[in-house]
DOLODREN-926167 format. One record per residue: y, x, z of N, C-alpha, C in turn; residue in three letters. Coordinates in steps of 0.05 Angstrom, whole numbers. Atoms other than C-alpha are relative to their C-alpha. Layout:
<recs>
[rec [Y, X, Z], [Y, X, Z], [Y, X, Z], 'ALA']
...
</recs>
This chain:
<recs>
[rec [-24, 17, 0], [0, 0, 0], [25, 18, 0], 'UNK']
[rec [-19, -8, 6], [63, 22, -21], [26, 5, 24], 'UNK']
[rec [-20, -1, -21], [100, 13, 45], [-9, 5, 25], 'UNK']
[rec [14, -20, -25], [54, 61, 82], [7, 21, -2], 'UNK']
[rec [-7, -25, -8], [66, 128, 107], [-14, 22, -22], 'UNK']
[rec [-24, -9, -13], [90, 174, 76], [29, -12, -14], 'UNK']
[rec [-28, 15, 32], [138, 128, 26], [17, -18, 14], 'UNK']
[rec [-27, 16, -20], [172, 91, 87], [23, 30, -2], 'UNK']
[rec [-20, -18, 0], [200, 155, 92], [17, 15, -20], 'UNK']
[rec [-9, 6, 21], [214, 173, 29], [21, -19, -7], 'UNK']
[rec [-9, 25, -5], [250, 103, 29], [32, 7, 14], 'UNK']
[rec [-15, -7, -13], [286, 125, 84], [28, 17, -12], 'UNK']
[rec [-21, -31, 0], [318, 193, 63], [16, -10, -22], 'UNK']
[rec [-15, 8, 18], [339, 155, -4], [28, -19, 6], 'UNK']
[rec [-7, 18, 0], [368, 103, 21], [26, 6, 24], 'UNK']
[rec [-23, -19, -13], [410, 149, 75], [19, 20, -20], 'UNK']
[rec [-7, -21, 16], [425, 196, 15], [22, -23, -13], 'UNK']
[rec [-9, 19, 13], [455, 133, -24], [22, -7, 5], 'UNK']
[rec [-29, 9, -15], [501, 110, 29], [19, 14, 4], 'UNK']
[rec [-10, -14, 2], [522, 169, 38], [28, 20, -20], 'UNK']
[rec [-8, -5, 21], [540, 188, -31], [23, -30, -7], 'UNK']
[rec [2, 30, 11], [563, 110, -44], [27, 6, 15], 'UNK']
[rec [-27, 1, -13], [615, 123, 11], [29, 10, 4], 'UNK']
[rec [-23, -21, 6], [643, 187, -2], [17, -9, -33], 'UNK']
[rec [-10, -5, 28], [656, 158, -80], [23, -20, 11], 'UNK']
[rec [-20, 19, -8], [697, 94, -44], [27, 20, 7], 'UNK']
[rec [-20, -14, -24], [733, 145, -5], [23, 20, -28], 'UNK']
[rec [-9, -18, 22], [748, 196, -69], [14, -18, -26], 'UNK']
[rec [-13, 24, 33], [769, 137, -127], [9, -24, 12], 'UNK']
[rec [-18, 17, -3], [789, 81, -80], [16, 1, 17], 'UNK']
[rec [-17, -3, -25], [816, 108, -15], [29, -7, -1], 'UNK']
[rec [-33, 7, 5], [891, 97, -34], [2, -23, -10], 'UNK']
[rec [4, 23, 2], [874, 34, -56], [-12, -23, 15], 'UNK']
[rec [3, 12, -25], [843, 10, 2], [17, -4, 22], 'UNK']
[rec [-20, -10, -26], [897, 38, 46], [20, -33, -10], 'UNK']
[rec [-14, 18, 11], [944, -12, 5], [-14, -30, 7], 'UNK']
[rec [2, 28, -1], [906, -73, 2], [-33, -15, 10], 'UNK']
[rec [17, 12, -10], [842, -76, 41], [-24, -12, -10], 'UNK']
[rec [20, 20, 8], [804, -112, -6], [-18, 11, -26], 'UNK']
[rec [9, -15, 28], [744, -87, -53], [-24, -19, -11], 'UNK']
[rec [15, 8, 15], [702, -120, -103], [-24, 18, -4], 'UNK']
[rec [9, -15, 7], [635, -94, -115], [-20, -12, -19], 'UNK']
[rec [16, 3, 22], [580, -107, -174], [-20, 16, -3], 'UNK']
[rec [23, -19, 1], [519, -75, -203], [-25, -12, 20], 'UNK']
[rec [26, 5, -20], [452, -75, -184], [-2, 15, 35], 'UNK']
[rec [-1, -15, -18], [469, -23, -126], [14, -18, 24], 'UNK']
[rec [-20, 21, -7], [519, -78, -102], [-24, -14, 16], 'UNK']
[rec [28, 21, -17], [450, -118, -75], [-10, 25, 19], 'UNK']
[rec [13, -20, -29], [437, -57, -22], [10, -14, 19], 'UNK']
[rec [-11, 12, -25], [456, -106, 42], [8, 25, 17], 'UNK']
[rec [-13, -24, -34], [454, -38, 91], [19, 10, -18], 'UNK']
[rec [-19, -19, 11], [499, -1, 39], [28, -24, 13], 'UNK']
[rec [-20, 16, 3], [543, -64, 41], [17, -14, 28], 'UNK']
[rec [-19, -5, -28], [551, -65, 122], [8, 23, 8], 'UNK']
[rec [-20, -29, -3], [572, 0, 119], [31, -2, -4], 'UNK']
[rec [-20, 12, 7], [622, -18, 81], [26, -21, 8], 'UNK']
[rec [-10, 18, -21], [650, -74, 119], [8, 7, 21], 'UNK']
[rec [-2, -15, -27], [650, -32, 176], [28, 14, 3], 'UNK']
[rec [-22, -30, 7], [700, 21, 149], [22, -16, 7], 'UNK']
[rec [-33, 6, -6], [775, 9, 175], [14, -12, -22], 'UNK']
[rec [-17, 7, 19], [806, 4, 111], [-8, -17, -18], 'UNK']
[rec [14, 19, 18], [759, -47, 84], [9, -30, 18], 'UNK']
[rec [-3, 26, -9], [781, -122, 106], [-22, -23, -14], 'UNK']
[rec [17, 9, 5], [747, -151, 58], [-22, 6, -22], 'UNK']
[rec [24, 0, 23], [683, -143, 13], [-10, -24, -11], 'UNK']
[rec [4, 25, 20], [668, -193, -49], [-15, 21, -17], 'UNK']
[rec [27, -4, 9], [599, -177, -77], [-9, -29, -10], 'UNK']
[rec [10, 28, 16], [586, -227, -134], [-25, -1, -2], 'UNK']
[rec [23, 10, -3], [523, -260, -118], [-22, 3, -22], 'UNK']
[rec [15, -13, 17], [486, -243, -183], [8, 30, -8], 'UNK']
[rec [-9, -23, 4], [506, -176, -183], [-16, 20, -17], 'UNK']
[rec [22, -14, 15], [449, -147, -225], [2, -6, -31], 'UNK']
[rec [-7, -10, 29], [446, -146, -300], [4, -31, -7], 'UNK']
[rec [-2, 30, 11], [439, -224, -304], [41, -12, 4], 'UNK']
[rec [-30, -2, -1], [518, -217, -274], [23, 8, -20], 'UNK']
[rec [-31, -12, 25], [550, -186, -336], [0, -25, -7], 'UNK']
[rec [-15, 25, 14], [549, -261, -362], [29, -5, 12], 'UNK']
[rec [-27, 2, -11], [601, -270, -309], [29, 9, -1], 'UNK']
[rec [-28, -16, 3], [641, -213, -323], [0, -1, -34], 'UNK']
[rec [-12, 7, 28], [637, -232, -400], [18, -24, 1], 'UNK']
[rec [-22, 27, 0], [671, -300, -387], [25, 3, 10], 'UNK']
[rec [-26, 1, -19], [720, -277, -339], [18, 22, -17], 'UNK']
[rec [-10, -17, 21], [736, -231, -390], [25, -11, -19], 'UNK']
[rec [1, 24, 16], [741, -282, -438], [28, -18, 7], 'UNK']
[rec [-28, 18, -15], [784, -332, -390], [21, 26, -3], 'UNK']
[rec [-33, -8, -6], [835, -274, -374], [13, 8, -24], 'UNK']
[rec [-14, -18, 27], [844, -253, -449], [19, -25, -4], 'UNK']
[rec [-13, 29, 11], [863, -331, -459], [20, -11, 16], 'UNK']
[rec [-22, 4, -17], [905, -333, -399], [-11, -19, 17], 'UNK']
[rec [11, 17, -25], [865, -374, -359], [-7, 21, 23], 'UNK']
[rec [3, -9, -30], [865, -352, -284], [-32, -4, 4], 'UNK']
[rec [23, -5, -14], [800, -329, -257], [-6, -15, 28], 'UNK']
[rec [5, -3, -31], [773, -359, -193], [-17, -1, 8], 'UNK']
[rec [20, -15, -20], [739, -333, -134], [-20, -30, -4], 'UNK']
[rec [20, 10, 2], [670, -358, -138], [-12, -11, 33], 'UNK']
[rec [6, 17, -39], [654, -400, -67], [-26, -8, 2], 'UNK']
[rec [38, 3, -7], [583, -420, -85], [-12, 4, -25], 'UNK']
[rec [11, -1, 26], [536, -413, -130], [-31, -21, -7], 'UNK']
[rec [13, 34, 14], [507, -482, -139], [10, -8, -23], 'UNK']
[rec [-17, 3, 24], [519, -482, -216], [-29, -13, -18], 'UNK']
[rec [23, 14, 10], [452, -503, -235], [-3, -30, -12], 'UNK']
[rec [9, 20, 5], [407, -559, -259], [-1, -14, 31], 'UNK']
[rec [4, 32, -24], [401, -627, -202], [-5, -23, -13], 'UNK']
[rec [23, 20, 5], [359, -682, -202], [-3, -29, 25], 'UNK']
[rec [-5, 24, -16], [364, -755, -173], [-29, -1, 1], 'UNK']
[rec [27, 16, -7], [319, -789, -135], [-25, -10, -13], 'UNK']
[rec [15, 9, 27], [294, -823, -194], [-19, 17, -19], 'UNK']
[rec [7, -34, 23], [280, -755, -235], [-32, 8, 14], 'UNK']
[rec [19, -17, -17], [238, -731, -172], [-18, -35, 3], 'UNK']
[rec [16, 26, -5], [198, -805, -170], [-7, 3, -26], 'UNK']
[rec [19, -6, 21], [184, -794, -246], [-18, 20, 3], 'UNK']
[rec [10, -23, -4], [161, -729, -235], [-26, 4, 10], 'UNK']
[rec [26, -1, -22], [113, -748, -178], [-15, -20, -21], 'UNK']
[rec [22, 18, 8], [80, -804, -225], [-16, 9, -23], 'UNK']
[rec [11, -13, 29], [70, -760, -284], [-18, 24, 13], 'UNK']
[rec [5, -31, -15], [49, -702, -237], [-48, -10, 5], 'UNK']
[rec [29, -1, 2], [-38, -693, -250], [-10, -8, 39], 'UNK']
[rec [15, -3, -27], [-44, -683, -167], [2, -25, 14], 'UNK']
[rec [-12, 27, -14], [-18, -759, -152], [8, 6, 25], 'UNK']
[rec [-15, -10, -31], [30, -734, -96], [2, -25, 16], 'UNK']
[rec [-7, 22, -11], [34, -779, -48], [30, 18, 19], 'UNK']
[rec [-27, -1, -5], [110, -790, -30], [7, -17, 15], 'UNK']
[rec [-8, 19, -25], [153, -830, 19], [34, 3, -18], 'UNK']
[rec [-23, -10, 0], [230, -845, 7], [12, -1, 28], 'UNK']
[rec [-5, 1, -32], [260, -826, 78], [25, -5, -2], 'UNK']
[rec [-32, 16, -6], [325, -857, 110], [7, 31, 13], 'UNK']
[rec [0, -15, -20], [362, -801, 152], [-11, 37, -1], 'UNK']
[rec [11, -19, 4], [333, -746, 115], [6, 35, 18], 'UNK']
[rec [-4, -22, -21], [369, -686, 148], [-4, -3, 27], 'UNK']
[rec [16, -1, -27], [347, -704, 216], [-35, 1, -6], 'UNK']
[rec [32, 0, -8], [278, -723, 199], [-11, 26, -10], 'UNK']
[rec [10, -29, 9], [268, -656, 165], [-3, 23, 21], 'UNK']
[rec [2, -17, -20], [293, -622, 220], [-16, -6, 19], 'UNK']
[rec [31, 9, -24], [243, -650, 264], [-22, 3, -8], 'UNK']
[rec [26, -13, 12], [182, -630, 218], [7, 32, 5], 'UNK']
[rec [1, -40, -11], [212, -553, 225], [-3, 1, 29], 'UNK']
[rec [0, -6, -36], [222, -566, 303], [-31, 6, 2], 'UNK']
[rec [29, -2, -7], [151, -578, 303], [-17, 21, -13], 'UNK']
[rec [6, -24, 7], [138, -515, 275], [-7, 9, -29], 'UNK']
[rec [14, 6, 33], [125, -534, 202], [15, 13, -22], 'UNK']
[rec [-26, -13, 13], [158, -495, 146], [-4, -26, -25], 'UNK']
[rec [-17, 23, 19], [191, -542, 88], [8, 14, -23], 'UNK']
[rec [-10, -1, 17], [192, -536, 20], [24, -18, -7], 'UNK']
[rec [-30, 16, -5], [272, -558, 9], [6, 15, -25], 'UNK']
[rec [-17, 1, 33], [296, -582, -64], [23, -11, 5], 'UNK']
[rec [-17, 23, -9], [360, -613, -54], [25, 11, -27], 'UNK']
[rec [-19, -5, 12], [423, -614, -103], [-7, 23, -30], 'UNK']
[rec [4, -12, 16], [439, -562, -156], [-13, 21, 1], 'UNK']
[rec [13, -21, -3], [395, -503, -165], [18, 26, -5], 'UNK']
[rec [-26, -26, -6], [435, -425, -146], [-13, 13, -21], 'UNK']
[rec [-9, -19, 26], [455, -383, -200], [-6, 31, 20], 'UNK']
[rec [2, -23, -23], [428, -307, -169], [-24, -3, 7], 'UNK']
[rec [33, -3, -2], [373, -282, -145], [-10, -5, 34], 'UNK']
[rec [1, 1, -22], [385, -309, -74], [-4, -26, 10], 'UNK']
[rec [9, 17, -10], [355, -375, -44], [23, -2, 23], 'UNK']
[rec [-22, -2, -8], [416, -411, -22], [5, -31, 17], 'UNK']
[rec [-5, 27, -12], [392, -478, 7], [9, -18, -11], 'UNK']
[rec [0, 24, 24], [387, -513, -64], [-36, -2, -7], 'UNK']
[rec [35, 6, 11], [311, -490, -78], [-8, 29, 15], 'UNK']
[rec [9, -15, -25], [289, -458, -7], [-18, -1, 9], 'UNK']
[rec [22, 15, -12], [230, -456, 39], [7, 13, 19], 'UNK']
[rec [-21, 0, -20], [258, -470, 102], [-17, 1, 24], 'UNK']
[rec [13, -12, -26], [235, -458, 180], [13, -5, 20], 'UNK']
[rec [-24, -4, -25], [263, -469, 251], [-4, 20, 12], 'UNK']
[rec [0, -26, -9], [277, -395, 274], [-3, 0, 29], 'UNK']
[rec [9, -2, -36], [260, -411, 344], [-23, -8, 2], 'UNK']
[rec [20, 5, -4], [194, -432, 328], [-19, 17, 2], 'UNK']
[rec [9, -35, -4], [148, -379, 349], [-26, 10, -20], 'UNK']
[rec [17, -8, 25], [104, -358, 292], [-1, -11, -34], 'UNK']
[rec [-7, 11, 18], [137, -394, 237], [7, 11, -30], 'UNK']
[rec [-3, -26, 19], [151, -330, 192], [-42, 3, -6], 'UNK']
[rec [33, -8, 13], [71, -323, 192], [-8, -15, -5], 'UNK']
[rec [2, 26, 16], [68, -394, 179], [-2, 3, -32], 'UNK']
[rec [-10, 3, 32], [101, -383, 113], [-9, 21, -14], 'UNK']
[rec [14, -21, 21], [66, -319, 87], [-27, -8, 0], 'UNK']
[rec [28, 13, -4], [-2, -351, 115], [-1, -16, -31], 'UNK']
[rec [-2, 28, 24], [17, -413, 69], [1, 4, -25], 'UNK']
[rec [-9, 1, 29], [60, -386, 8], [5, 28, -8], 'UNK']
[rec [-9, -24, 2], [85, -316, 13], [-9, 20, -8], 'UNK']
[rec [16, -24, 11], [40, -271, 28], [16, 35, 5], 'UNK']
[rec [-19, -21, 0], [90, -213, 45], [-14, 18, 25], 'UNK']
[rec [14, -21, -23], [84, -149, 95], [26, -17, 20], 'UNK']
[rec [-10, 11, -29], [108, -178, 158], [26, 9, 10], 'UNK']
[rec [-16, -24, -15], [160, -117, 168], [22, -15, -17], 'UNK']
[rec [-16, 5, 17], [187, -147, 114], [20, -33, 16], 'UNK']
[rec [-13, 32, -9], [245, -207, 147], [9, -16, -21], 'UNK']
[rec [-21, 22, 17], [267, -273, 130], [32, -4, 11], 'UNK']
[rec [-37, 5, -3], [335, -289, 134], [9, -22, 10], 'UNK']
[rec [-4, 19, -11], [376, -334, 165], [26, -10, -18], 'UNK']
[rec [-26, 17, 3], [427, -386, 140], [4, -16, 22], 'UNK']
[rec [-3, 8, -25], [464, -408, 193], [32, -17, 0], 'UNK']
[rec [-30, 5, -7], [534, -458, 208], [22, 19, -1], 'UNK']
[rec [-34, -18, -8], [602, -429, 197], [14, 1, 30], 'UNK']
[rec [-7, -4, -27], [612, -447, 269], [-22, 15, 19], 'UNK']
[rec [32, -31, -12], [547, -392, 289], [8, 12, 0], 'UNK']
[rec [-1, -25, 21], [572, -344, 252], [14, 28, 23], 'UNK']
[rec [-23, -18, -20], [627, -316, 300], [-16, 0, 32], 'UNK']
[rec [14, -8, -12], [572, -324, 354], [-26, 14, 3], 'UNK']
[rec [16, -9, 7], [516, -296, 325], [0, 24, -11], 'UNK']
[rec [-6, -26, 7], [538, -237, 281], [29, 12, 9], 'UNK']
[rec [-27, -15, -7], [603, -229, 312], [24, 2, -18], 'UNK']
[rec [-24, -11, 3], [645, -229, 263], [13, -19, -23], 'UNK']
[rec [-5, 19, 15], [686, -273, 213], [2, 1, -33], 'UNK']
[rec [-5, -6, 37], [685, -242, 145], [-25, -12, -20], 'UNK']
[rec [16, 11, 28], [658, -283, 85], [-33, 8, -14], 'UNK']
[rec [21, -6, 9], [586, -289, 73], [-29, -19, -6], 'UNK']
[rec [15, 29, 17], [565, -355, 23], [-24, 20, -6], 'UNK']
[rec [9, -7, 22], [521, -304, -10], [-33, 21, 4], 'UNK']
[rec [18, -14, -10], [463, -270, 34], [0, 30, -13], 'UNK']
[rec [-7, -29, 10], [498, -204, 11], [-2, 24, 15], 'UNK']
[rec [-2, -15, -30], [506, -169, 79], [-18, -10, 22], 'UNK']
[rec [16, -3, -32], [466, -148, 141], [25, -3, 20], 'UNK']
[rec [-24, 4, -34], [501, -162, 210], [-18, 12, 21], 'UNK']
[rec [8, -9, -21], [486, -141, 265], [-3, -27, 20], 'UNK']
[rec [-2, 10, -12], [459, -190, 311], [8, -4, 28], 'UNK']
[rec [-11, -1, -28], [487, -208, 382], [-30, -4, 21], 'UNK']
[rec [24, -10, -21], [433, -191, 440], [-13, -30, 0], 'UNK']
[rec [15, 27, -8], [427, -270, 461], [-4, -14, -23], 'UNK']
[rec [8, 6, 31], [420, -293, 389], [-19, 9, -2], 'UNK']
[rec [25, -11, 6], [359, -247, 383], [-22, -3, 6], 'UNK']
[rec [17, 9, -5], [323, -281, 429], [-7, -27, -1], 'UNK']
[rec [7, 26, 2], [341, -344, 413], [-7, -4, -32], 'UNK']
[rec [13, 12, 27], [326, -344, 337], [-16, 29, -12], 'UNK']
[rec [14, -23, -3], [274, -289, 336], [-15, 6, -31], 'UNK']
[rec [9, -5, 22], [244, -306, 276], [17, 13, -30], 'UNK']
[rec [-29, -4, 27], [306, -280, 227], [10, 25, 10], 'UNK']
[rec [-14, -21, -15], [319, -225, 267], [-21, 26, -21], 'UNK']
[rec [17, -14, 8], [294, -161, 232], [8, 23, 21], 'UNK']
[rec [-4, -6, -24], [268, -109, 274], [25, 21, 6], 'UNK']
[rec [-24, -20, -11], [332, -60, 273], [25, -18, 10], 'UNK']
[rec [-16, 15, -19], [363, -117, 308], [27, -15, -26], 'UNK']
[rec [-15, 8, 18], [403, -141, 238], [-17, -24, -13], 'UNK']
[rec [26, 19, 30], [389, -204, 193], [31, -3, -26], 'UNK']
[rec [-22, 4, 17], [419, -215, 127], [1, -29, -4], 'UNK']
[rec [-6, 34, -15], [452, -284, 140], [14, -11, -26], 'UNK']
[rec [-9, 19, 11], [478, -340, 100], [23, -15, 16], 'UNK']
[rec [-27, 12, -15], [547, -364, 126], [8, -31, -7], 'UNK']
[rec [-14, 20, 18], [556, -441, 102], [20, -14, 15], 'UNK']
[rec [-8, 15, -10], [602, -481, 104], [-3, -32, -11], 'UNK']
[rec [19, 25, 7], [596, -556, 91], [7, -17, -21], 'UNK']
[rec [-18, 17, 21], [635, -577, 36], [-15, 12, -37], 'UNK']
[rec [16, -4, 19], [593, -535, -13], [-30, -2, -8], 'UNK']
[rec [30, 9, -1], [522, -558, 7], [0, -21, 29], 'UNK']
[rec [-4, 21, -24], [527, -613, 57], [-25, -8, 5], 'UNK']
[rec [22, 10, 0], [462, -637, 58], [-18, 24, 14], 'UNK']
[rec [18, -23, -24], [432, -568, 91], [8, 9, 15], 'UNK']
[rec [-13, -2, -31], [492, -565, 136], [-8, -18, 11], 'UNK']
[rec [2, 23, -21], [473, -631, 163], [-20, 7, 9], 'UNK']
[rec [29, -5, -3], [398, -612, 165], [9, 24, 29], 'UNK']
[rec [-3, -15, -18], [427, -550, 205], [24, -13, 23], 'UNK']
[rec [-18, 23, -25], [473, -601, 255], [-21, -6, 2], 'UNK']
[rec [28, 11, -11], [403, -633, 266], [-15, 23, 12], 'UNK']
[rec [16, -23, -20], [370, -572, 289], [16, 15, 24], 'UNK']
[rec [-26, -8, -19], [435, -554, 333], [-8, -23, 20], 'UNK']
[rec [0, 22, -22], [422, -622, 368], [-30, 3, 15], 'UNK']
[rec [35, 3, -16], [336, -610, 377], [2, 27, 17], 'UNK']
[rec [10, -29, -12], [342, -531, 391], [28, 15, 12], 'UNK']
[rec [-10, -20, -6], [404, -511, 411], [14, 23, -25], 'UNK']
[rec [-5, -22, 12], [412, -466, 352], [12, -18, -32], 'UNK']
[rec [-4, 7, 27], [445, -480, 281], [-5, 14, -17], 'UNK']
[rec [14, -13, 7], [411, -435, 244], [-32, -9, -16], 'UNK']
[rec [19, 9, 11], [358, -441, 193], [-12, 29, -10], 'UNK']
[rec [12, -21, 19], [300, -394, 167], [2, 1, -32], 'UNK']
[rec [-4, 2, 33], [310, -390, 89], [-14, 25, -13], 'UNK']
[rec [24, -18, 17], [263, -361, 38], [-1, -13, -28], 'UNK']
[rec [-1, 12, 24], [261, -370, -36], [-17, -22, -8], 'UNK']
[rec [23, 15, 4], [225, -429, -67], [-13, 1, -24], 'UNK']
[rec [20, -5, 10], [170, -403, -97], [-26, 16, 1], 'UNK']
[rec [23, -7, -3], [100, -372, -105], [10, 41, -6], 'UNK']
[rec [-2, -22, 17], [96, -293, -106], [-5, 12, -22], 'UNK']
[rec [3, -9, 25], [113, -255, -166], [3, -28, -17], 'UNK']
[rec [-9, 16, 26], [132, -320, -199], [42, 5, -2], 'UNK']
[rec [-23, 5, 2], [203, -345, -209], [9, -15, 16], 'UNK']
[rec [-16, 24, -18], [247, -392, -164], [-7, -26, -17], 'UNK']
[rec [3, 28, 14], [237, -473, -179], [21, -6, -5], 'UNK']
[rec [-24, 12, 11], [282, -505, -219], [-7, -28, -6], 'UNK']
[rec [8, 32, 2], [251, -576, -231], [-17, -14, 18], 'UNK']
[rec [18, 16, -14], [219, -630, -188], [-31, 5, -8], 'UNK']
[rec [31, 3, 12], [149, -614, -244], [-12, 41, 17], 'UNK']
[rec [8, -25, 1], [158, -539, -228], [0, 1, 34], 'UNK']
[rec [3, 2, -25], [164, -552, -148], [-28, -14, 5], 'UNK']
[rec [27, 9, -2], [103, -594, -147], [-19, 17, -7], 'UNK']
[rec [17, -16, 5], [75, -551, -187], [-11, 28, 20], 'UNK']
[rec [-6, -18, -26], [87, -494, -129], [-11, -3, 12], 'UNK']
[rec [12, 11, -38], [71, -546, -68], [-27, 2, -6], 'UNK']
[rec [34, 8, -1], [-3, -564, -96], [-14, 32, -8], 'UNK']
[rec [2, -22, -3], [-12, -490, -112], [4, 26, 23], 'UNK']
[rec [-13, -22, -19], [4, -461, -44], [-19, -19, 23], 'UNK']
[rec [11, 21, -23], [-18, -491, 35], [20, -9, 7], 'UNK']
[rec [-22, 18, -9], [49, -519, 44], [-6, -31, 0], 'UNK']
[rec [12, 29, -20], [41, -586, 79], [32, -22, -11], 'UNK']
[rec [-33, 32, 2], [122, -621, 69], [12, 20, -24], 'UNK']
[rec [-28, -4, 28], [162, -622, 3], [21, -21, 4], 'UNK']
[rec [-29, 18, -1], [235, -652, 3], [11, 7, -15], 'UNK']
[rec [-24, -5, 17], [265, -663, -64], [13, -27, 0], 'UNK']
[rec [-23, 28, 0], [335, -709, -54], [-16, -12, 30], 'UNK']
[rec [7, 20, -20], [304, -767, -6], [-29, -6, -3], 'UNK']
[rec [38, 2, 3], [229, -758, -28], [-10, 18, 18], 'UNK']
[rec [17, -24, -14], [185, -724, 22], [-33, -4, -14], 'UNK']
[rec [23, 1, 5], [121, -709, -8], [-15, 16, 19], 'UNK']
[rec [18, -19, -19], [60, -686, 35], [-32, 2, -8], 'UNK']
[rec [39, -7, -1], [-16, -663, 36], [-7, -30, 3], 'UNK']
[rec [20, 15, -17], [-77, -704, 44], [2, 2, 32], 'UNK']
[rec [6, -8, -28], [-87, -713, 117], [30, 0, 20], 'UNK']
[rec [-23, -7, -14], [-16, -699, 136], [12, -30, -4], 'UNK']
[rec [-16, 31, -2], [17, -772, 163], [30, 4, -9], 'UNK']
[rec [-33, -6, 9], [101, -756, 143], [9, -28, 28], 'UNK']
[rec [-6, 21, -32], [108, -824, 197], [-11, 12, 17], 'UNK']
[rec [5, -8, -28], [74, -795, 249], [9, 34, 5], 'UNK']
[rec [-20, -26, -10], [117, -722, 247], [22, -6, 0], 'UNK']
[rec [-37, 13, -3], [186, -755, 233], [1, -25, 13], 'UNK']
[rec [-10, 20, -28], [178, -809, 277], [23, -20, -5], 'UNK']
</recs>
């Protein structure tokens, strides 16, 4: 395995060498430009290093960091358009989410299930962000379709598989079930814009699971599962005006556990791709041991598994 001894270390020395180098070039080509105005844009595939990118954050003369969420080669579309717009005189603006995708009504995801070979059995639920959050309380991880699907290669709480981070084995839940990953390896947390400043401490901008934080001591034990072990997770900051429907879900787990905070993990099978349709999510759930699907107000579930007798 690839992430045994001696290539952790290996790993290591690169990835110290990187930052290193990465920091001194900020310091040599933007330092006087930082001094001025605080604020740096970054891009590229190198741009997706999270530890490079709390380094960064860290430094005095940095206020803020804007790391465009596809920042990898699929991102030059972005910087072709914005190109484009500024040649034409149209004003550029800052990108706040990246829910730009395909979405799918109720209706879409109720065709879906009747055309679908595995005859899903489905429910439409009232109350959905509570009752969901009461299937993760109970320890269950959740495949969660909801709204438009994220542009990026980052599971953003449009096509997620979701977890309550205080549940205590809920991360082995989900590699048991769908994953499959090395353990060392964390999930991440999306968590309330009103967490944020209690949990990582600190208030700078972060729609985009771009940056590591540093977690706060009592946070670590209260959402253990998101915590990776050098005491950092790379978090999701929302707020509620750009996905409302998984802030509310996370207000419902604030009211069962105490915590607003959600586990988040991409939704899909390893080595495939993220889901983008109600046929290609099904297709996922009945290919995996995942037990609850929620696309819109449909909960689909297993044989065996009641959906009334866990959401109550």
């Amino acid at each position: 395995d690839i992430a045994d001894e001696p290539y952790i270390h290996y790993a290591a020395s690169m990835q110290a060498l990187f930052e290193k180098l990465a920091l001194q070039m900020i310091d040599h080509y933007l330092g006087d430009i930082l001094k001025d105005t605080g604020k740096l844009a970054f891009a590229g595939g190198c741009a997706l290093n999270v530890k490079l990118n709390q380094k960064i954050i860290a430094r005095d003369d940095v206020k803020e960091l804007f790391v465009q969420p596809a920042s990898g080669d699929a991102g030059t579309a972005v910087g072709a358009a914005a190109y484009v717009s500024h040649a034409r005189g149209v004003p550029v603006e800052k990108m706040e989410h990246v829910y730009l995708g395909p979405s799918y009504s109720n209706e879409d995801v109720i065709a879906a299930c009747a055309k679908h070979p595995s005859k899903p059995d489905w429910r439409k639920i009232d109350s959905m962000p509570k009752r969901i959050a009461k299937i993760m309380v109970d320890g269950n991880p959740v495949a969660w379709f909801q709204g438009r699907m994220e542009f990026g290669p980052r599971a953003l709480g449009g096509r997620s598989i979701i977890g309550c981070p205080s549940a205590t084995g809920v991360a082995d839940r989900i590699n048991h079930q769908i994953k499959f990953r090395e353990r060392w390896r964390p999930f991440c947390p999306s968590m309330l814009d009103t967490v944020a400043p209690l949990m990582i401490k600190v208030d700078h901008p972060a729609p985009f699971m771009t940056f590591t934080f540093e977690v706060s001591e009592e946070w670590k034990t209260r959402v253990p599962e998101v915590v990776h072990e050098d005491g950092t997770s790379r978090a999701q900051v929302l707020k509620r005006e750009y996905n409302p429907r998984y802030y509310d879900m996370m207000k419902e787990l604030e009211v069962l556990t105490g915590n607003g905070v959600s586990l988040n993990t991409s939704l899909n099978r390893r080595g495939e791709a993220m889901i983008c349709s109600p046929t290609d999510a099904l297709n996922m759930f009945f290919g995996s041991d995942l037990e609850y699907l929620i696309m819109e107000d449909i909960l689909v579930v297993k044989d065996g598994v009641d959906p009334y007798d866990t959401v109550g």
